[in-house]
VEXDREN-2710 file (C-alpha; in Angstrom, 1 decimal):
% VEXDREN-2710
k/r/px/py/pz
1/UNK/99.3/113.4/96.9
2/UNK/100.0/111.4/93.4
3/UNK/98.3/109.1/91.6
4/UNK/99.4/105.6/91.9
5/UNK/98.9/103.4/89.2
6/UNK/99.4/99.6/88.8
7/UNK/101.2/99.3/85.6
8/UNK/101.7/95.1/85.4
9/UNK/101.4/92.4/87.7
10/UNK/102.8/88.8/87.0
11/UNK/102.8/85.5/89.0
12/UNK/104.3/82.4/89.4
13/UNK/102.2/79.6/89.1
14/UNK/101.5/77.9/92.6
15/UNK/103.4/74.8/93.8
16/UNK/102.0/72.1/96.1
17/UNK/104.2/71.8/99.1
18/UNK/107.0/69.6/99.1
19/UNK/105.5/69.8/95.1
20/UNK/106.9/70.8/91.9
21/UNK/108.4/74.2/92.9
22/UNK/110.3/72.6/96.3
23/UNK/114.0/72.7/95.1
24/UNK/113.5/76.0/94.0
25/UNK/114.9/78.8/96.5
26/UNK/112.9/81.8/97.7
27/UNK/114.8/84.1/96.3
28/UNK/115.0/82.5/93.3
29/UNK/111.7/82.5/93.0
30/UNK/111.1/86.4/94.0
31/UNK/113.8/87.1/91.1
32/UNK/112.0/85.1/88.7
33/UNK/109.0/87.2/89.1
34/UNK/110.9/90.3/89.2
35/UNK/112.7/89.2/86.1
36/UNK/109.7/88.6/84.1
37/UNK/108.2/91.9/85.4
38/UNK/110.5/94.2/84.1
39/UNK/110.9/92.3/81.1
40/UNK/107.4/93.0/80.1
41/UNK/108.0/96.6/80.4
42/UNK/111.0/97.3/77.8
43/UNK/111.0/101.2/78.4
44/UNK/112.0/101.1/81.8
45/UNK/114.9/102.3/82.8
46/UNK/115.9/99.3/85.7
47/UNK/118.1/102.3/87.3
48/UNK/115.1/104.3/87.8
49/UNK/113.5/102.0/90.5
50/UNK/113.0/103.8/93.0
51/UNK/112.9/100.5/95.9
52/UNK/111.8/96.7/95.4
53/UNK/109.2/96.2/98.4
54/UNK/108.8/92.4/99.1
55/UNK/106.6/90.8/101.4
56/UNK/107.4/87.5/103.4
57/UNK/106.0/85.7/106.3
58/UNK/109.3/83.6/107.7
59/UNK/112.3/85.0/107.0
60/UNK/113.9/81.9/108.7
61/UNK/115.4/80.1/106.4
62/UNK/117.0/80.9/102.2
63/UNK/114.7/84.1/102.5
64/UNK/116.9/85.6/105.6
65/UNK/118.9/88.8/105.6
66/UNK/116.3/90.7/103.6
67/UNK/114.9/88.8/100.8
68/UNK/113.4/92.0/98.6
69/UNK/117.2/92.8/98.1
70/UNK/118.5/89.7/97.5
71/UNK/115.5/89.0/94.8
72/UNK/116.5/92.6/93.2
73/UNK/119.8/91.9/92.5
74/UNK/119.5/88.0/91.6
75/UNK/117.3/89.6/89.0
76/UNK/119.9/91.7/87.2
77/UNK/119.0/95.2/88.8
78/UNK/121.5/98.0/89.1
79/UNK/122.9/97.9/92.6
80/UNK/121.7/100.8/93.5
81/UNK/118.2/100.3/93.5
82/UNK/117.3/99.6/96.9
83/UNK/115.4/97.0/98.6
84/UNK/112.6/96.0/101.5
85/UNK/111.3/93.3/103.0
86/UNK/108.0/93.3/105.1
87/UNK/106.3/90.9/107.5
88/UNK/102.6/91.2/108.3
89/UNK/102.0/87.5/107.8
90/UNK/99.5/86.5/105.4
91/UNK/98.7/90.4/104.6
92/UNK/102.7/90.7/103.7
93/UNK/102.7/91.0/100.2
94/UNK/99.9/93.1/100.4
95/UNK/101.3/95.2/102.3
96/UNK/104.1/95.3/100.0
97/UNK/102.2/97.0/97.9
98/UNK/100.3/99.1/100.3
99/UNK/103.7/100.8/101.3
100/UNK/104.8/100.9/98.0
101/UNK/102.1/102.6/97.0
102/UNK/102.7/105.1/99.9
103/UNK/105.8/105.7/98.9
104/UNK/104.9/107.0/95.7
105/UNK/101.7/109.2/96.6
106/UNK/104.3/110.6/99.2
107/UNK/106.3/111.6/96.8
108/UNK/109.4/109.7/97.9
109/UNK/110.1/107.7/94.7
110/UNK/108.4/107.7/91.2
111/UNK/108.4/104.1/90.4
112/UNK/108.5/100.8/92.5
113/UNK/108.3/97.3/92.2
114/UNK/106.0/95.7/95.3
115/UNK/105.5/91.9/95.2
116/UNK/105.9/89.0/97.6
117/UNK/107.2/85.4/97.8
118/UNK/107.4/82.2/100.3
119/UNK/108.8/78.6/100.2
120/UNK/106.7/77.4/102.5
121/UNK/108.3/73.4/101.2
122/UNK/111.9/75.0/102.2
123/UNK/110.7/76.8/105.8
124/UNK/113.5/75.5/108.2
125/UNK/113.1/74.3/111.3
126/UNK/114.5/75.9/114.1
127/UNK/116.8/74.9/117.3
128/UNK/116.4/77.8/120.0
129/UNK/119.7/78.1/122.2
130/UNK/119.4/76.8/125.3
131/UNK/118.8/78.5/128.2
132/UNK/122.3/77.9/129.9
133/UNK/125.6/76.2/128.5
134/UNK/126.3/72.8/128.5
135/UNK/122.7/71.4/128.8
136/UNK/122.9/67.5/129.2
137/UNK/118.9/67.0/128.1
138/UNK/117.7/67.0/124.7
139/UNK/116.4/70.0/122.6
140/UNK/113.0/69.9/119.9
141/UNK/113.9/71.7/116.5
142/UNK/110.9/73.7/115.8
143/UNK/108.5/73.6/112.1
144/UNK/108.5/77.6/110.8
145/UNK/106.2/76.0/108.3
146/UNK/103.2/77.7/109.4
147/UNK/101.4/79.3/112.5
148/UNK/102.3/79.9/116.1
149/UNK/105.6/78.6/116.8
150/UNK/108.3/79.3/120.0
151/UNK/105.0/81.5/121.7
152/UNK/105.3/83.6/124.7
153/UNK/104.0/82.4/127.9
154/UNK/102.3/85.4/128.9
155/UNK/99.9/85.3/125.4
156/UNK/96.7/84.0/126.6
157/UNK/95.7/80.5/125.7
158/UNK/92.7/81.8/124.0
159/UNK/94.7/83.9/121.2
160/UNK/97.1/81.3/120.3
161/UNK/94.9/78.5/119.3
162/UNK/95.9/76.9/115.7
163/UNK/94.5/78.6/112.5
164/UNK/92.1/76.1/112.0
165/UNK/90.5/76.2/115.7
166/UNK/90.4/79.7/114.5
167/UNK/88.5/78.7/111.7
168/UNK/86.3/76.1/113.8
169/UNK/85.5/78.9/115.7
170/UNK/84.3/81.3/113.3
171/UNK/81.9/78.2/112.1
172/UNK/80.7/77.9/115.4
173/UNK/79.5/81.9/115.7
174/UNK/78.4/82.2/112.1
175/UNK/77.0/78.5/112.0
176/UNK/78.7/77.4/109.4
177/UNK/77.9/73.7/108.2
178/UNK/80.6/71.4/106.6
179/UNK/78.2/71.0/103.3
180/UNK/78.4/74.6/103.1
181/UNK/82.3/74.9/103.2
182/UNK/82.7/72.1/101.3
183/UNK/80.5/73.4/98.3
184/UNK/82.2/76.7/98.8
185/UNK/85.3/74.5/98.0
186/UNK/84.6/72.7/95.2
187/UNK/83.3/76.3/93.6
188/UNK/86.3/77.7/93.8
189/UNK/88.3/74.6/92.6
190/UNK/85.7/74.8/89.6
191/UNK/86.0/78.3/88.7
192/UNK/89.6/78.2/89.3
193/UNK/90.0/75.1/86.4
194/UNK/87.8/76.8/84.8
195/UNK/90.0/79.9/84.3
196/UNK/92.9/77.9/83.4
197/UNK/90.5/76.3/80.7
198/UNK/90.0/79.3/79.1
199/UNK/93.2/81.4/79.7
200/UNK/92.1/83.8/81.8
201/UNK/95.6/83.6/84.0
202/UNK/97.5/84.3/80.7
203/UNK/98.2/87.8/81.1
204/UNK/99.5/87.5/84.7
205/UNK/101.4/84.2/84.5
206/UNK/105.3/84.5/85.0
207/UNK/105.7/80.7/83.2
208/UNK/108.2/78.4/85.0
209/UNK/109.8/75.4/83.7
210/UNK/109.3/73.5/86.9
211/UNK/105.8/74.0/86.5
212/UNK/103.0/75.3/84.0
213/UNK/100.1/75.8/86.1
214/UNK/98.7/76.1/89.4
215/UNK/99.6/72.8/91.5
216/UNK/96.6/72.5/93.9
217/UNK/93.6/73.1/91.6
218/UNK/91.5/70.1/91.4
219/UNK/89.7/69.9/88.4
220/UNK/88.0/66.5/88.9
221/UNK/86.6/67.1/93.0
222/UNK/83.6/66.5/94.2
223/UNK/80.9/67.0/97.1
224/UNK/81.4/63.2/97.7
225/UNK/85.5/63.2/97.4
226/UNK/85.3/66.3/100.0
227/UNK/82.5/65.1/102.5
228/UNK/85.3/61.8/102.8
229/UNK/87.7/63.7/104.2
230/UNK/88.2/64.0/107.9
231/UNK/87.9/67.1/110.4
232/UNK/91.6/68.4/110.7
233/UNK/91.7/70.5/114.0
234/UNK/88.9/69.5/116.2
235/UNK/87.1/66.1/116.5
236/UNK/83.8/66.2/115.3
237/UNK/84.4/69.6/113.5
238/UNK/83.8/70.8/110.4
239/UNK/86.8/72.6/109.0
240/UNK/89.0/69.8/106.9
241/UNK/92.1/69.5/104.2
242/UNK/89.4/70.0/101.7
243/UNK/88.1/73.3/102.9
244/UNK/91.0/75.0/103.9
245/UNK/94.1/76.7/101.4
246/UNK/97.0/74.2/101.0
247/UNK/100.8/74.7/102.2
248/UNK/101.9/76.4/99.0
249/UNK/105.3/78.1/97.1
250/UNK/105.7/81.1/95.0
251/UNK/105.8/84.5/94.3
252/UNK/104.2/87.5/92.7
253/UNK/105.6/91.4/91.6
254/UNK/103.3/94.4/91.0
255/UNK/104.8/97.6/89.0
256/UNK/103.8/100.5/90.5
257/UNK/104.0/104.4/89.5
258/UNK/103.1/107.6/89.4
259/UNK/102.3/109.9/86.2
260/UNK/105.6/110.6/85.6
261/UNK/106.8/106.7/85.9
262/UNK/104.1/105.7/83.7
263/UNK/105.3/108.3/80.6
264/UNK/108.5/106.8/81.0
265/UNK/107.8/103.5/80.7
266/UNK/105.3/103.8/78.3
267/UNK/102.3/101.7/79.0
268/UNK/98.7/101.7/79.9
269/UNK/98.1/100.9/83.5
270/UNK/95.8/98.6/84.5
271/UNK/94.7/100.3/87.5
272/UNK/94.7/102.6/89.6
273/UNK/94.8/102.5/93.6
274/UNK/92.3/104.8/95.2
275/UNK/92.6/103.7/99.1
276/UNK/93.8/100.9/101.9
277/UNK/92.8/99.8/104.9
278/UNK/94.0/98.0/108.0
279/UNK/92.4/96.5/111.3
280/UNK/92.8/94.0/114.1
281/UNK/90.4/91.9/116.0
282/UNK/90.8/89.2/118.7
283/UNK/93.1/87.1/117.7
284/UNK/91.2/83.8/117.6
285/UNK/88.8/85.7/115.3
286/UNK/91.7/86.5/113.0
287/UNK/89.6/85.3/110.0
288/UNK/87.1/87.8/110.3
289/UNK/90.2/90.7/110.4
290/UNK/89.0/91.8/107.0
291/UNK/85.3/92.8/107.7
292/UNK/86.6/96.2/109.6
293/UNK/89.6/96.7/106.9
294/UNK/87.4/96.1/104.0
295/UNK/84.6/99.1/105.2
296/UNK/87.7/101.4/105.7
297/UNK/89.3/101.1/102.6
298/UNK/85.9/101.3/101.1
299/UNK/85.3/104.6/103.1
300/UNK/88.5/106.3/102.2
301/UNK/87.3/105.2/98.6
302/UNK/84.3/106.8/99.0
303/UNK/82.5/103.5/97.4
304/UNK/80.3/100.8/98.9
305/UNK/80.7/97.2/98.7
306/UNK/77.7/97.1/96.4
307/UNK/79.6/99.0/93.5
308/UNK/82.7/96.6/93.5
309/UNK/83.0/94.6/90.4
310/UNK/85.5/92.4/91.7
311/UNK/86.4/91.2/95.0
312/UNK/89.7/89.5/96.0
313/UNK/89.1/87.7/99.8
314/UNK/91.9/85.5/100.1
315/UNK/90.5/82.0/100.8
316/UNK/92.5/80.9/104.1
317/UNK/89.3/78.9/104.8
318/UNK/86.1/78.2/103.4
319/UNK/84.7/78.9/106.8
320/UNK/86.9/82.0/107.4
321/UNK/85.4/83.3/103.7
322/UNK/81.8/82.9/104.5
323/UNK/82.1/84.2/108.0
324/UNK/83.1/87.6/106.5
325/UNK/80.7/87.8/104.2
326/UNK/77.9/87.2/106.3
327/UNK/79.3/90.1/107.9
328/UNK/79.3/91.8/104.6
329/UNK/75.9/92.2/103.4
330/UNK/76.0/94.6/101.1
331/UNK/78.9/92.2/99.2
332/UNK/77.8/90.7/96.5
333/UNK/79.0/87.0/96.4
334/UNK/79.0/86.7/93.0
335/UNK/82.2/89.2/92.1
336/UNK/84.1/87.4/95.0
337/UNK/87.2/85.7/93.5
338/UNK/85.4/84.9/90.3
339/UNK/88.8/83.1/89.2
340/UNK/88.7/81.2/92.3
341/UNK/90.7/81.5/95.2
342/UNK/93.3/80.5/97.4
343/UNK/91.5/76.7/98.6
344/UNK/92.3/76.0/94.9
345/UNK/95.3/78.0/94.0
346/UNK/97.1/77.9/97.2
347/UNK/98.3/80.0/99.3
348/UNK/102.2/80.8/100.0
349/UNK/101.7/83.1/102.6
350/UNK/104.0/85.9/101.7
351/UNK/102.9/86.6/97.9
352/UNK/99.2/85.6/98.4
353/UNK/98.2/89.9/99.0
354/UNK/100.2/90.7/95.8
355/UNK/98.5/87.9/93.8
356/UNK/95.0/88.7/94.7
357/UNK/96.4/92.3/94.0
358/UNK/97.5/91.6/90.9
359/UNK/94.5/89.3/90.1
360/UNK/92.1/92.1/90.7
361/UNK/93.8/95.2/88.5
362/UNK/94.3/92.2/85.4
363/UNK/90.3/91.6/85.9
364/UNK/89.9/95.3/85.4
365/UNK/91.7/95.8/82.5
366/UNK/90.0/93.3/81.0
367/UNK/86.2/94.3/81.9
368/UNK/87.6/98.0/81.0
369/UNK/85.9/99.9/83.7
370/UNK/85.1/99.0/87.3
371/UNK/86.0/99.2/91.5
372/UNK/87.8/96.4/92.9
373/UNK/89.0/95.3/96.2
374/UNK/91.9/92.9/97.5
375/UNK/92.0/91.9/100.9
376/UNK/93.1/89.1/103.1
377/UNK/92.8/87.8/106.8
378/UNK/95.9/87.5/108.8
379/UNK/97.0/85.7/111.6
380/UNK/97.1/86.9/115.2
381/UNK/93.9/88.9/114.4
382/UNK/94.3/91.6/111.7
383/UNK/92.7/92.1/108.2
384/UNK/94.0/94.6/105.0
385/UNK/92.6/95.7/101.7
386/UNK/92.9/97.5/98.8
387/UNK/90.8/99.4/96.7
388/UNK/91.7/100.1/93.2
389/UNK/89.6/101.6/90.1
390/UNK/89.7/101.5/86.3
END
């Protein structure tokens, strides 16, 4: 097996839906970041890549008909590097990665770009065909926006209750308080202006004209502004706008390779992947899919939770965040998103796992030395994570 490294990582900022970044295409967006990616790494040969791995959540709309390919060669790449793109919801561009990285231990290509990207402002809405010709009734179009849509009647009623029930109901078991998600809120809206403040996004940052920075972070909330805001899911629940990860657009690319990629190109990585993980839980509990990934990864790793120095939990909700690590004792709180998380940033569901990716191995380099972990909840009950070393 070879050493996989990640050589760069870059980002769009994170647009607001129906915000700055919704006339921009999917794939436009995917390019961009791909673009900016290779840019940053002069040596490489663009003819050497062995694939483009994208991940992407709907696939419905400007990001149909395999949007890793489409990004590849809207950025300029030879047309004959080849292209992918993968769906495991919010895990996708994680996963991205995850097979990328694969790929490359396996021997099967030297050098890879793995990323992910959604429009979540563009998702289209769909029409299903009708069940026979000729109908004389009306038909519903359908959001692909976010969550269960066009659900088979045989899924029990229990699985395919919206994210945020989800969420309610990991409150509920883990007895959760709204003043608790909500201060787990503001923090990461703090620490996420704060980072911007002091230019800790810099290196990672794939600038766009449409916009400079993250759309969503909230420098000026409060505990008072949040406690206004009403229960969004369930009457007399806790889980709210305020405490949950916006609607978001963008995109994020990882470079990824092996000893002999690297020499090529010419750089220092910034890290290096030592393991994954993957698991599934009751749907319902999707939020809590990370807890079982997490201690695999770790495992393969052969670390402990306690000797991470950074920790990437995407931040689908402040209730879904807590919940795991209150399964996660031996995680230290204090090295989880330090930069802030997805409640802030945002969260476009297809390039959120290769952001906090990307996020983690730029947090390395920096500190020098170190274990980190990426891993995200996913809908319909699974979890994945990454561990990677500097």
């Amino acid at each position: 097996m070879r050493e996989v490294y990640v050589v760069d990582s870059v980002r769009t900022p994170i647009g607001r839906y129906g915000g700055a970044l919704s006339g921009v295409r999917p794939d436009d967006l995917a390019a961009h970041a791909i673009r900016t990616l290779l840019g940053r790494s002069p040596g490489l040969d663009p003819a050497t890549i062995g694939d483009v791995v994208f991940g992407n959540a709907n696939g419905a709309g400007e990001d149909n008909r395999n949007v890793a390919r489409m990004a590849a060669l809207l950025a300029g790449l030879p047309v004959s590097v080849p292209g992918a793109t993968v769906n495991r919801l919010c895990g996708s561009g994680l996963e991205a990665v995850v097979q990328a990285y694969r790929a490359i231990a396996l021997g099967d290509a030297s050098v890879v770009v793995a990323g992910g990207v959604e429009s979540m402002s563009r998702a289209p809405w769909v029409l299903p065909k009708p069940e026979r010709a000729f109908p004389a009734g009306g038909a519903e179009l359908v959001s692909t926006t976010l969550g269960w849509r066009l659900v088979n009647p045989d899924m029990p009623a229990e699985w395919t209750v919206p994210l945020g029930e989800g969420a309610e109901l990991i409150a509920d078991r883990h007895g959760l308080s709204r003043e608790a998600q909500d201060a787990y809120a503001l923090a990461s809206h703090q620490k996420a202006a704060r980072a911007w403040r002091e230019g800790a996004f810099d290196a990672e940052l794939a600038p766009l004209a449409e916009l400079p920075r993250d759309e969503s972070v909230r420098d000026g909330t409060s505990l008072e502004a949040l406690a206004r805001l009403k229960p969004a899911f369930r009457k007399g629940g806790s889980v709210t706008a305020g405490n949950s990860s916006p609607l978001s657009d963008g995109a994020a690319a990882l470079l990824l390779a092996d000893e002999e990629g690297l020499a090529a190109i010419g750089r220092e990585p910034l890290a290096r992947i030592t393991a994954s993980g993957v698991s599934a839980i009751e749907p319902q509990y999707f939020g809590l899919g990370p807890v079982e990934a997490i201690g695999r990864a770790l495992a393969k790793a052969g670390r402990s939770a306690g000797e991470l120095a950074v920790a990437e939990l995407n931040e689908a909700f402040a209730a879904q965040v807590l919940g795991c690590l209150a399964e996660l004792p031996g995680l230290d709180p204090a090295v989880v998103n330090p930069r802030g998380g997805a409640i802030a940033i945002g969260h476009p569901l297809g390039a959120s796992g290769a952001r906090i990716t990307g996020a983690v191995a730029h947090q390395l380099a920096a500190a020098g030395s170190g274990t980190g972990l990426a891993a995200l909840c996913i809908g319909v009950g699974q979890g994945l994570a990454l561990v990677l070393e500097r």
